[in-house]
N, C-alpha and C positions, 0 to 999 in steps of 0.2 A: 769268601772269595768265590771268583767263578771258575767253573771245571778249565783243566788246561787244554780245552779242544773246544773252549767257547768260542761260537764266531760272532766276529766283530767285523759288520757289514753298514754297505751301506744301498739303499734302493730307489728305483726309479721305473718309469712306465713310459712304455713307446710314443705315445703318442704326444707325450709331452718332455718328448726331448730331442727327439729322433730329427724332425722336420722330413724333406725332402720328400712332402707327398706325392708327387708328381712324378718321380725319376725308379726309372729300372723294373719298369711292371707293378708298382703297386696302386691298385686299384683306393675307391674311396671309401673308408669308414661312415659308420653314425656321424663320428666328429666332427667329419670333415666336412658334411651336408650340414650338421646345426650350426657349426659355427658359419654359414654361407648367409646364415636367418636374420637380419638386421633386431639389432638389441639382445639377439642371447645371451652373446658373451661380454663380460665388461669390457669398454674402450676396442669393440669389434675386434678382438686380439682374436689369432686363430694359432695353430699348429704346422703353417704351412714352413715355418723356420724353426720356428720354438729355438733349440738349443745346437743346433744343427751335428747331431752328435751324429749323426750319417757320415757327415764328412771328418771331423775332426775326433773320430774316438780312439784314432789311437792316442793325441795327447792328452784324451780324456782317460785315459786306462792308465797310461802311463802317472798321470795324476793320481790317480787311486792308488797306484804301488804308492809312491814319492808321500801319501800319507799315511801308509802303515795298515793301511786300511784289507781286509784280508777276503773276503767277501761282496759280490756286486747285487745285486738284485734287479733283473730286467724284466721286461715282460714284449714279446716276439709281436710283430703287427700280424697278426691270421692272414690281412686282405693281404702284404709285401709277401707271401707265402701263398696264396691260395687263392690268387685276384678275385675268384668267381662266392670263395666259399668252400669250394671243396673243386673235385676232380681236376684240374692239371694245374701240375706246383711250378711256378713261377723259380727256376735255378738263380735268376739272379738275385732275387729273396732270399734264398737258401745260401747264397754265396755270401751276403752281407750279412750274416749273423757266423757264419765259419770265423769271417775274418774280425769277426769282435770277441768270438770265443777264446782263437784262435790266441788273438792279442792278449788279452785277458790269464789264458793259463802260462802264456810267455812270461808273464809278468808277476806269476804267482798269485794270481787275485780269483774265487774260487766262484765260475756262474753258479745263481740261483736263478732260475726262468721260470716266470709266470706265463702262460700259456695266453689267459686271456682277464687283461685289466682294462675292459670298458669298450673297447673300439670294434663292433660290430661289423663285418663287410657289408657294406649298402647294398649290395647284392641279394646278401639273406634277410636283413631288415624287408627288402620289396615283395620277398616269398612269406612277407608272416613274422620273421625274428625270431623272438623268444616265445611269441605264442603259439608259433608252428613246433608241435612236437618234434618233427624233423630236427630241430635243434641238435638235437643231442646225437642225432647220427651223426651230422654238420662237424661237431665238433669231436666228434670220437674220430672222426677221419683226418683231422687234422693235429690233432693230439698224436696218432699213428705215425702219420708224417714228420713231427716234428722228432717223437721219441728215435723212430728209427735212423735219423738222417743222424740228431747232435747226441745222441745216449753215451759216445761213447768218449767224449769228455766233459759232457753234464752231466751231473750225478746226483743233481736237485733240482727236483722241479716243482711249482704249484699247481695248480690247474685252474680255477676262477678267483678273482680279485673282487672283495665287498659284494657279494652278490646283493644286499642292503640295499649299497646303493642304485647298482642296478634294477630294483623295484624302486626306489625313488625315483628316478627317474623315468619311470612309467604312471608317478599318481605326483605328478606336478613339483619334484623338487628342482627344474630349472637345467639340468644335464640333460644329454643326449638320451634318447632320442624326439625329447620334450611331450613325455605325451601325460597324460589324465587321464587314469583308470579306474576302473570299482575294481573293489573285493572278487568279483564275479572274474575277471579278466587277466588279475597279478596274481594269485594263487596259481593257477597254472603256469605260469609266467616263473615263479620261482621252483617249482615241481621240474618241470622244463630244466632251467637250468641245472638245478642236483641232478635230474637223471644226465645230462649231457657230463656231470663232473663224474658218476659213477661211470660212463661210457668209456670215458677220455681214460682213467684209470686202469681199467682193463683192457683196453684196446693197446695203452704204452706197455701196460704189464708184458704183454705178447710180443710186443716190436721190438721194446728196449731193452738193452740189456740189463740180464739181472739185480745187479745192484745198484740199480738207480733207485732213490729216495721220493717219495712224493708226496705231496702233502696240500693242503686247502690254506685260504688267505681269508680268514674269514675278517668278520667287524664284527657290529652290535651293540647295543643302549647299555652301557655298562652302570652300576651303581655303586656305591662305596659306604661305608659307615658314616655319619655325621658323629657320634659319638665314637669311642676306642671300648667298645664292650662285648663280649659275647655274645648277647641277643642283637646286638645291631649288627653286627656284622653277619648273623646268621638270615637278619632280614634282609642287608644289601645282597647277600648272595643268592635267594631267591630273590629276588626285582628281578636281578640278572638276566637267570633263566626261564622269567615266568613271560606273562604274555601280557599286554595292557594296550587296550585298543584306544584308538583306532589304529594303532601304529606295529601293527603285528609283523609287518617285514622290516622292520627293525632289529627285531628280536635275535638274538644271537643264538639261541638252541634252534629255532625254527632249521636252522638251516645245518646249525652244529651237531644236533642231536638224532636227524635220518644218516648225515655222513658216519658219524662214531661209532653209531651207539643201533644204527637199523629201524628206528622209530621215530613219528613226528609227537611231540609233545605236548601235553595234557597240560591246561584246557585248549590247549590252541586247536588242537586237531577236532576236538567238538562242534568250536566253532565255525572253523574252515573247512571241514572235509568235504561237506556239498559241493565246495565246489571244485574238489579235486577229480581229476580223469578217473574213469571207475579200474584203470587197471594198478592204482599207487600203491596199493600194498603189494603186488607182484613187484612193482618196480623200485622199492624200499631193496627189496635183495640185491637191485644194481648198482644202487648210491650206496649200500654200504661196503665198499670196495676198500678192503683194507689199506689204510695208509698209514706212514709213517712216523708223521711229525703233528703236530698240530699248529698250523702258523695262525697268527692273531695279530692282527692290526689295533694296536691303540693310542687314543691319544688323551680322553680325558672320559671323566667319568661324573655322575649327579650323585647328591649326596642325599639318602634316605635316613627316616626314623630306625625305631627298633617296633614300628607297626610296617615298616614297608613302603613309609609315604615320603615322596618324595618333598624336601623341604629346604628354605632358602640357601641358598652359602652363606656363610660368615659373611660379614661387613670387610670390606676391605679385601675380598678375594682375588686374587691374582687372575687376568686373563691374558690373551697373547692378541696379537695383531687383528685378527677376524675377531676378538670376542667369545674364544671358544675358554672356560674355565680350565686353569691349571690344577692336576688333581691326580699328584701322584701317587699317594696311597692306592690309588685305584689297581695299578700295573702288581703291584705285588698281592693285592687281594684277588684278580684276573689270572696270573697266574697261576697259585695254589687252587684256584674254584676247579680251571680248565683241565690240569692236572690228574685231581683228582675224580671228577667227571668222566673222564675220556680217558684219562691211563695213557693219555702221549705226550714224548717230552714235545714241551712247547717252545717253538719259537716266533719270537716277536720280530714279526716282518713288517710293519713301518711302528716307530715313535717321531714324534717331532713338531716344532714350533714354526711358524710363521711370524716374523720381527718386523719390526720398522727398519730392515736395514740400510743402507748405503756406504759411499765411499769415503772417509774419510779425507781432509786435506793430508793428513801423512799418506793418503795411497792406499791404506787400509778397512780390512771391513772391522771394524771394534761390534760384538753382537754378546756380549757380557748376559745376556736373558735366554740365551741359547745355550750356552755353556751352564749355567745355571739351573735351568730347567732339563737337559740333560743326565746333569748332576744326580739330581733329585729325583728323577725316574727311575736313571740307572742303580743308585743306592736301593730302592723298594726293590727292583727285581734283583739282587741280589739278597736281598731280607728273603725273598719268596725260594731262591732255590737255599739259602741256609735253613730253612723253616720245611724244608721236605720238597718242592716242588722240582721236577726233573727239567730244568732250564737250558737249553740247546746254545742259544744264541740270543742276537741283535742285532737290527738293521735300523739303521737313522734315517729318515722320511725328511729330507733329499738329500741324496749327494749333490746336487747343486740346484740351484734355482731354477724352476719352470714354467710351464704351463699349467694352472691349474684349475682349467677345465671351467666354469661359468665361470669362474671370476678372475680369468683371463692369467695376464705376471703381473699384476697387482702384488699378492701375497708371494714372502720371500720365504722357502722353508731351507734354504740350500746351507748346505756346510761351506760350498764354495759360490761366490756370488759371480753371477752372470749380466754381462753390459749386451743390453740385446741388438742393442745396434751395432755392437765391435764384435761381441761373439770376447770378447776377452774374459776371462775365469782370475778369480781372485780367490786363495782358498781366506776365509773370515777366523776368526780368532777362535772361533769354535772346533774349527777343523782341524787346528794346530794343538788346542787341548785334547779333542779326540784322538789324537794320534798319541800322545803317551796315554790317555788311556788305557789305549790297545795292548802297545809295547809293556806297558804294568797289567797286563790283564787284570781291569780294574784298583788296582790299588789306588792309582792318582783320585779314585775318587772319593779317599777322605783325606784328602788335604783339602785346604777349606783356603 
């Protein structure tokens, strides 16, 4: 079973829900320029409505109680807070997140805020971005802002979202801010970002009040036993955390192991340190800013030898709508690794599937592959905190259908399905399982 103060959440990211880019001061993201780019994003879909949770959250909160659901996961727009980047805070920004809070604790449903999941103010993108050191003052300034203003009914926060793929998206995976870079130019670029995550950490420490929680959203190339044996699994769990080029900003300790633990990691750091700023070891003392929680994004995992080498799936493997492999053993072996690496209870801040869903002629979303697949994740992490791992929580990747980001609303991950032309919410058969879930704090999940 899971502890009785597990949460049971569900998450989402501003820019692909929120809409109303244009209203109330807030200025434009990365996003909002890529998706302007003819062919970025599939079927030229943007963010300019997405989910329009601007206007309608409170029945969208309200929805969240109505399924039992105890936990939200958001993540704040910087630019609807800080139009320029940093120096004068935009109150009506500030007012639109009170009043979602605000809604939210009305309703008994507990914020988790991400500080910052993807969406850059255009403003700092034009000064440099992420390659301008200044970053991290950037964002330690608005980390202060935010800590100081919501601390004292938020009492979870993140600070960066995949920073991963935010280096994808600098060496041509297709997302904002579409660019292609060497080795020479993303190394700093993610140095950059950890020092602005170590800043934002101690800047809140100072502003917010004491017992607020805080913790990192990491990702990274996960790998899993092909075999159920001892030596393999001790190979999947170095893949893990090793390095294997050319895809080093993939890596999950690259970024896991200066926050945790004060050090970049061997061999990665041999390779890469050239072309680190000559002050990183000074600035290793700023990112390791002691945190909380350790939150972890997963969704699937590759399956290794017991040499290490990564090696086919089975015939007949199960994948989800994008092609992405189903591979839940992976959550409960990512668990225990993270665990005991890092020494923080972890929680897992998105899981979840993208379906072939729609509407049913009865009215309904029937999404049986969701439910299923949920199933099946959530049994592994519960094997992981019965087998010693210290398990906080879970948060479902989406609470409703979005934007998701190059490949437009194509792909459905939602608990609840979204008609983008009516804005009308249908929660799916998944959603309605989720909720005795909760209410059984996991039990319902061995009835079969």
């Amino acid at each position: 079973m899971f502890k009785k103060n597990f949460v049971w959440g569900v998450a989402t990211a501003a820019y692909q829900i929120e809409g109303a880019c244009r209203e109330d001061g807030r200025t434009q993201s990365i996003w909002d320029v890529h998706c302007e780019k003819a062919g970025k994003i599939f079927n030229g879909d943007t963010g300019e409505t997405a989910c329009d949770f601007y206007h309608r959250y409170e029945q969208d909160v309200a929805l969240i109680k109505q399924l039992g659901i105890n936990a939200f996961r958001m993540s704040f727009s910087w630019n609807r807070i800080l139009p320029d980047g940093y120096g004068k805070v935009n109150v009506k920004g500030l007012d639109f997140y009170d009043r979602v809070i605000d809604q939210m604790l009305k309703n008994d449903v507990q914020p988790y805020v991400t500080l910052f999941h993807w969406d850059l103010p255009y403003t700092l993108f034009q000064k440099g971005g992420y390659l301008n050191r200044e970053f991290a003052d950037w964002f330690a300034e608005y980390a202060q802002v935010v800590a100081r203003h919501y601390s004292d009914r938020v009492k979870h926060f993140m600070t960066v979202n995949e920073p991963q793929l935010i280096l994808g998206a600098h060496r041509g995976s297709g997302k904002a801010p579409g660019l292609s870079l060497s080795d020479q130019e993303t190394v700093p670029i993610a140095h950059n970002i950890l020092l602005g995550h170590g800043r934002a950490v101690h800047a809140m420490r100072a502003a917010g009040n004491k017992d607020i929680k805080i913790g990192f959203a990491n990702q990274g190339c996960v790998f899993y036993p092909i075999e159920e044996s001892s030596e393999n699994i001790c190979a999947a769990e170095e893949a893990t955390f090793s390095y294997r080029l050319p895809n080093w900003y993939s890596s999950l300790s690259w970024y896991a192991d200066p926050i945790y633990l004060g050090i970049y990691p061997e061999p990665m750091l041999s390779a890469l340190k050239k072309y680190l700023p000559v002050t990183w070891e000074d600035d290793l003392k700023e990112i390791h800013a002691p945190l909380d929680f350790c939150g972890q994004n997963f969704y699937n995992a590759y399956p290794v030898d017991a040499k290490g080498n990564m090696v086919r799936e089975k015939k007949g493997a199960k994948y989800n709508a994008e092609h992405w492999n189903i591979s839940p053993s992976g959550i409960k072996y990512l668990a225990k690794w993270l665990y005991a690496r890092y020494q923080k209870p972890v929680l897992i801040t998105e899981n979840g599937i993208c379906c072939h869903d729609w509407v049913s002629l009865d009215g309904k979303v029937h999404d049986p592959q969701r439910k299923d697949f949920m199933q099946r994740y959530l049994l592994e992490l519960e094997r992981a905190a019965a087998e010693g791992a210290e398990v906080d929580g879970y948060f479902c990747w989406s609470f409703f259908d979005n934007m998701e980001w190059e490949l437009g609303y194509r792909p459905r991950f939602g608990l609840v399905y979204v008609d983008y032309e009516t804005q009308k919410r249908i929660p799916k058969d998944s959603a309605y399982w989720y909720k005795k879930v909760i209410e059984s704090n996991g039990e319902e999940l061995h009835r079969f």
